[in-house]
C-alpha positions as CSV (number, residue, x, y, z in Angstrom):
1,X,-13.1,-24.5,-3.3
2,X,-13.9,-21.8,-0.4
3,X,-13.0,-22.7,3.0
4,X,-12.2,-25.8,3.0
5,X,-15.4,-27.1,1.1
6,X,-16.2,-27.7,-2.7
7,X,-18.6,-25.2,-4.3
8,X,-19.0,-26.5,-8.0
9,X,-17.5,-28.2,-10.5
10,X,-17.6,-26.2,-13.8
11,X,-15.5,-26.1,-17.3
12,X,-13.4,-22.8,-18.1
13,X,-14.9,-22.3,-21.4
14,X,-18.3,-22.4,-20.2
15,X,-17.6,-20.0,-16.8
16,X,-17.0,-16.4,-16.9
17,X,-14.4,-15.1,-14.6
18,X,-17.1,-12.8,-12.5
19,X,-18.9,-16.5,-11.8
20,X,-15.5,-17.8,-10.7
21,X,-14.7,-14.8,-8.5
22,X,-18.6,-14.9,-7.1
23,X,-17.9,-18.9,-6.4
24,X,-14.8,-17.9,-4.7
25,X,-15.1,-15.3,-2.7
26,X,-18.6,-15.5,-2.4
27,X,-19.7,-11.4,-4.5
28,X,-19.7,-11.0,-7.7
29,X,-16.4,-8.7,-9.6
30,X,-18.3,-5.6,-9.7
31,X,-18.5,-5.8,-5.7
32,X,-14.7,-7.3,-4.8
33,X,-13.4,-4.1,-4.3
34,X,-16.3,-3.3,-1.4
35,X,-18.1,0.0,-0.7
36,X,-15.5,2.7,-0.4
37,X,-17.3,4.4,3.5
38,X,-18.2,7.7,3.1
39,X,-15.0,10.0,4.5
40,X,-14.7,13.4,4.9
41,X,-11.2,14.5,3.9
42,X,-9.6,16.4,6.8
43,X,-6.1,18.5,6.3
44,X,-3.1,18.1,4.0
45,X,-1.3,15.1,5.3
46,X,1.4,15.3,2.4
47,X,3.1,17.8,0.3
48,X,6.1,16.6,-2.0
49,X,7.5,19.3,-3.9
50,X,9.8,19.3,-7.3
51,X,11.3,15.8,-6.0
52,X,14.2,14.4,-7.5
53,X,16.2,11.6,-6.6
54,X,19.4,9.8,-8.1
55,X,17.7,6.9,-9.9
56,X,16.2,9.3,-12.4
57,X,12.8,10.3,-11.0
58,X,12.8,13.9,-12.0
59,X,10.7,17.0,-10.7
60,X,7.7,15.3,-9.0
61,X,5.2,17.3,-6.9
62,X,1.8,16.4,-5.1
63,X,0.2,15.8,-2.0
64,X,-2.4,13.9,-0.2
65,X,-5.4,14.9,2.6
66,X,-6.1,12.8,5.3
67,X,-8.9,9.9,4.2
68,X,-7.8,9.8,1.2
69,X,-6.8,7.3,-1.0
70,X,-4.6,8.0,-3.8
71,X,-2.9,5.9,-6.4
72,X,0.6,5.7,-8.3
73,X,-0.2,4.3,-11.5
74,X,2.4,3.9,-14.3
75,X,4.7,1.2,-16.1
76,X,6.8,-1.2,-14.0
77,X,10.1,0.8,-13.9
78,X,8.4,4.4,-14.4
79,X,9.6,5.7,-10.1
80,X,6.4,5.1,-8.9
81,X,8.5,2.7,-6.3
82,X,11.3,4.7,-5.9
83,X,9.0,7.8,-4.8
84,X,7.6,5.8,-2.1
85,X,11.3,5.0,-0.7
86,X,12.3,8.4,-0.7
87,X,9.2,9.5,1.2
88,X,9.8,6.5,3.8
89,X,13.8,7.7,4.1
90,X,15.0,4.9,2.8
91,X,17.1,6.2,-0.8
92,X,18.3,9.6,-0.7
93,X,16.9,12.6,-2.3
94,X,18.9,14.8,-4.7
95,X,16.7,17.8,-4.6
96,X,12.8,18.9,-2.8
97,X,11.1,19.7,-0.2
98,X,8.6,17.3,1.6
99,X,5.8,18.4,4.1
100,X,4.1,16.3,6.3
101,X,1.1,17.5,8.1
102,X,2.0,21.0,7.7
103,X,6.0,20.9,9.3
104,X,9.0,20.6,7.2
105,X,9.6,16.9,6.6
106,X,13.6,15.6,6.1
107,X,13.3,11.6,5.6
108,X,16.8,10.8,6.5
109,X,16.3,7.0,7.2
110,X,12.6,4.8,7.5
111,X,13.2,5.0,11.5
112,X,13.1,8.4,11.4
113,X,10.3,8.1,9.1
114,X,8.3,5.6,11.3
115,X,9.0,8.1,14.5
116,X,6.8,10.7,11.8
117,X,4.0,7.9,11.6
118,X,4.3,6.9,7.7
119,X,4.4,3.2,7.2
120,X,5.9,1.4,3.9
121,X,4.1,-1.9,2.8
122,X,7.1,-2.8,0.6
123,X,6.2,-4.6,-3.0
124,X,8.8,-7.4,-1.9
125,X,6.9,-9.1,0.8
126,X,9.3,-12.2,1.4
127,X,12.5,-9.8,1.3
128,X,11.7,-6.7,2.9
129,X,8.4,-6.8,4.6
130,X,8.8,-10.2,6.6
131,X,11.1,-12.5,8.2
132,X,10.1,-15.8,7.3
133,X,11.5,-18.2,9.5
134,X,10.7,-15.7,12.6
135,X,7.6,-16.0,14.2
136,X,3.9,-14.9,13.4
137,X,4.2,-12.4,16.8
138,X,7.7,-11.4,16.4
139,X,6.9,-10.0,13.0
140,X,3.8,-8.2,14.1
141,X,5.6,-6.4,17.0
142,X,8.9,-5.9,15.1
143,X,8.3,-2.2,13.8
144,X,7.3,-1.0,17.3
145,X,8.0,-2.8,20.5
146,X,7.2,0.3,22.9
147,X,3.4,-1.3,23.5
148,X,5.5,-4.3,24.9
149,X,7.9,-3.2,26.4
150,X,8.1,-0.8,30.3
151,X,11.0,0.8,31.7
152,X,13.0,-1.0,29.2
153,X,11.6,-4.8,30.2
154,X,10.0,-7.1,27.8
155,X,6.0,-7.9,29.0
156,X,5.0,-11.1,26.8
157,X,1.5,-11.1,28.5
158,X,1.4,-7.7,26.9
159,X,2.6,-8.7,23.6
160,X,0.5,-11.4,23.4
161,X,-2.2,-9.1,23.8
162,X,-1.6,-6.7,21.2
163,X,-0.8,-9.5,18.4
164,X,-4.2,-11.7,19.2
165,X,-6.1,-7.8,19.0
166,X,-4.4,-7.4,15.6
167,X,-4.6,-11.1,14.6
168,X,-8.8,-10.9,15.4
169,X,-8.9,-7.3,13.1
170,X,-7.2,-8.5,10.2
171,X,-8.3,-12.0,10.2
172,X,-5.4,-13.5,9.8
173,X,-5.7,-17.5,9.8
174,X,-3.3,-19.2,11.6
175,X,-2.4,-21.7,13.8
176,X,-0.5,-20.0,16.9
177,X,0.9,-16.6,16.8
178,X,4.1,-18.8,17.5
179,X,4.2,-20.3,14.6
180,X,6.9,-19.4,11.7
181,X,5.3,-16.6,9.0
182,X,6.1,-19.3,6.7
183,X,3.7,-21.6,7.4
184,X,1.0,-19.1,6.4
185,X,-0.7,-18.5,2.7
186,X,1.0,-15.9,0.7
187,X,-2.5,-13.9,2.1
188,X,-2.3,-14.1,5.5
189,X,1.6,-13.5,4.9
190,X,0.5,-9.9,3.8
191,X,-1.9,-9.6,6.6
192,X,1.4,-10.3,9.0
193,X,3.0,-7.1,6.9
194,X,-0.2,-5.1,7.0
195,X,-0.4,-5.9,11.2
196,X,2.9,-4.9,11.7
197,X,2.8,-1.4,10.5
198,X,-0.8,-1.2,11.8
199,X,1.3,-1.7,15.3
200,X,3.2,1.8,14.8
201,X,0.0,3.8,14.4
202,X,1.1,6.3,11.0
203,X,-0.7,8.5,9.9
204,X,0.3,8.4,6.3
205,X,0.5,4.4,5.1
206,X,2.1,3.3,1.1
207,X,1.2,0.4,0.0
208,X,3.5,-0.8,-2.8
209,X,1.7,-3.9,-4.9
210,X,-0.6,-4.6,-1.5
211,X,-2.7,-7.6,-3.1
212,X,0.6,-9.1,-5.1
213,X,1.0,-12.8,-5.0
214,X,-2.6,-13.2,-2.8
215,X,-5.8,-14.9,-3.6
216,X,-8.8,-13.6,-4.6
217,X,-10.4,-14.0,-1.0
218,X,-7.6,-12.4,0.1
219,X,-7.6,-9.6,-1.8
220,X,-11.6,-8.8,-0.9
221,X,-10.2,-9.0,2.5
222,X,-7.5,-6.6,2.4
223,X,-9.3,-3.7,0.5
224,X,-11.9,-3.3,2.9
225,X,-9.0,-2.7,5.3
226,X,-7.8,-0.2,3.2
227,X,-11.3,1.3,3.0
228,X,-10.9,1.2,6.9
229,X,-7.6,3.0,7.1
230,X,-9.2,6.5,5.1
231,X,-12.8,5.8,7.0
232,X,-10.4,6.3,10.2
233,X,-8.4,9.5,8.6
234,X,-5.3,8.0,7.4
235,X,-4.3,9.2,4.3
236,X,-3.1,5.9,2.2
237,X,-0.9,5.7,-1.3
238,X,-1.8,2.5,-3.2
239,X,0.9,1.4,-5.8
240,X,-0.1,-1.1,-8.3
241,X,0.1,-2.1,-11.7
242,X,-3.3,-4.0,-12.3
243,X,-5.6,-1.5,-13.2
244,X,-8.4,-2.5,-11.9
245,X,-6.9,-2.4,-8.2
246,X,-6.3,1.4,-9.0
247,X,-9.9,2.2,-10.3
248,X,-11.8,0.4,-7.8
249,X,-9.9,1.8,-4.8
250,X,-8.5,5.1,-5.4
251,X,-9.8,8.6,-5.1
252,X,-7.8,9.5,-7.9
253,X,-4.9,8.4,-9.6
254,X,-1.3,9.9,-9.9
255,X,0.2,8.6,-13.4
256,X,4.3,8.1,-13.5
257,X,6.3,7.3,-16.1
258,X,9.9,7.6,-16.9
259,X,10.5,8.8,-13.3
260,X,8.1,12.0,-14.3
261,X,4.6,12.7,-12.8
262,X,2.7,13.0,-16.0
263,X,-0.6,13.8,-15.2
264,X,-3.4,12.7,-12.7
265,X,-6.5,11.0,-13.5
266,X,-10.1,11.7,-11.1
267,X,-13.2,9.3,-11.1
268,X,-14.6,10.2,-14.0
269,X,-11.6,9.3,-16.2
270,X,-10.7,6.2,-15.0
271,X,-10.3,4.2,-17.9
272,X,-7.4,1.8,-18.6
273,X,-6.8,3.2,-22.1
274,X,-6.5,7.1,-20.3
275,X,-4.0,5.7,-17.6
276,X,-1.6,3.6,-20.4
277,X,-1.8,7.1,-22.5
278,X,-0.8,9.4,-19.8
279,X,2.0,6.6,-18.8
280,X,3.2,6.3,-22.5
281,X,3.6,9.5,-23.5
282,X,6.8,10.5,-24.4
283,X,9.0,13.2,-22.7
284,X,9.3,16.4,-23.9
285,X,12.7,17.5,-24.5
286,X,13.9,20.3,-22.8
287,X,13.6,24.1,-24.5
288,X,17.0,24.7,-26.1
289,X,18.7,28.2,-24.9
290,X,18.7,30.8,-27.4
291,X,21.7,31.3,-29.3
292,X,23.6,33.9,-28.9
């Protein structure tokens, strides 16, 4: 099926999964992830350095350029997460120092961190990036109300305004903007998330598991908008654990695992067997002092 019309009728072990994709979503696999634009990478946007939090992510340092796209790769349970929520200021950080577009960067809490322009698209969509029995326009505007709001006074024509605008740029099928996020499709759920940290303007945007729990279409739909985001000289960090998500988005590829960085992977390495390596590796024990 593709919007709301049958396409073919065909028998799994007689249809290759690039057919299926191309029936769905209308492109073959080798094109779902899109043309990255051609960007030209502008200042540092991000520095972490030697970060180390409670939960066992030890000693992690990197940093990011504006238009750039770069991935955290890694096992399920390797801190790729956790970093992300001690950049947004939401778990606390034992020891580092973070820099963010050249001035000394403290996350103490994710308001603070939202006032600094970095948005968190959170892996748990239905727990922490949307409120599902709230409405379709009260999500969107729920991160940042000052575009709605004058002199401390609510303007609805002016909210309104600013949810159809974002509604119309992400595409986001619906029936009314006053309609409970629950009535939409675990896609155009996302799209709500997406739209409402689109509404505070950052500069620096994570995406943790961005196409989890979507459809194909869907998917297609959300990495051009990720394209978008570095075209207009955000700098984005794209967590996920399928592979091919990583590869086909990323300018390169930051590889965690067991709450260590242990390596980074460019273009021309990006190979599923090079990323599980890197991720797998064992830690190296520390050097034992000399005896006295």
């Amino acid at each position: 099926m593709k919007d709301g019309r049958r396409v073919d009728t065909v028998t799994p072990d007689s249809t290759p999964v690039d057919s299926l994709i191309r029936m769905m979503v209308g492109r073959p696999l080798s094109q779902l992830f899109g043309e990255k634009p051609d960007t030209t990478l502008g200042e540092e946007a991000l520095r972490v350095s030697n970060l180390s939090l409670p939960n066992g992510v030890h000693d992690v340092s990197f940093s990011i350029r504006k238009g750039e796209i770069v991935g955290l790769g890694g096992l399920v349970g390797s801190g790729r997460t956790e970093v992300a929520r001690a950049i947004f200021g939401a778990d606390p950080i034992t020891e580092g120092d973070l820099t963010l577009n050249g001035e000394v960067y403290k996350p103490r809490s994710p308001r603070a961190a939202v006032r600094r322009g970095i948005a968190l698209v959170p892996e748990d969509r239905k727990g922490q990036g949307i409120v599902l029995n709230m409405s379709i326009r009260k999500n969107i505007t729920a991160a940042n109300t000052d575009p709605v709001t004058s002199m401390g006074f609510f303007r609805p024509a002016a909210e309104r305004t600013l949810v159809q605008s974002l509604i119309n740029s992400l595409r986001i099928k619906l029936g009314s903007m006053n309609d409970p996020v629950s009535s939409l499709s675990g896609g155009n759920q996302q799209k709500v998330v997406l739209a409402k940290w689109f509404n505070t303007e950052p500069g620096l945007i994570i995406l943790d598991e961005p196409t989890r729990g979507v459809d194909v279409g869907a998917k297609t739909e959300i990495y051009t908008l990720i394209h978008r985001l570095a075209a207009e000289g955000k700098a984005v960090i794209v967590i996920s654990s399928e592979h091919a998500e990583l590869f086909g988005l990323c300018d390169r590829i930051l590889v965690m695992g067991e709450g260590e960085l242990r390596g980074e992977l460019l273009p021309e390495d990006f190979e599923e067997e090079k990323l599980l390596t890197l991720s797998m590796t064992p830690r190296q024990p520390e050097p034992a002092e000399a005896q006295a």
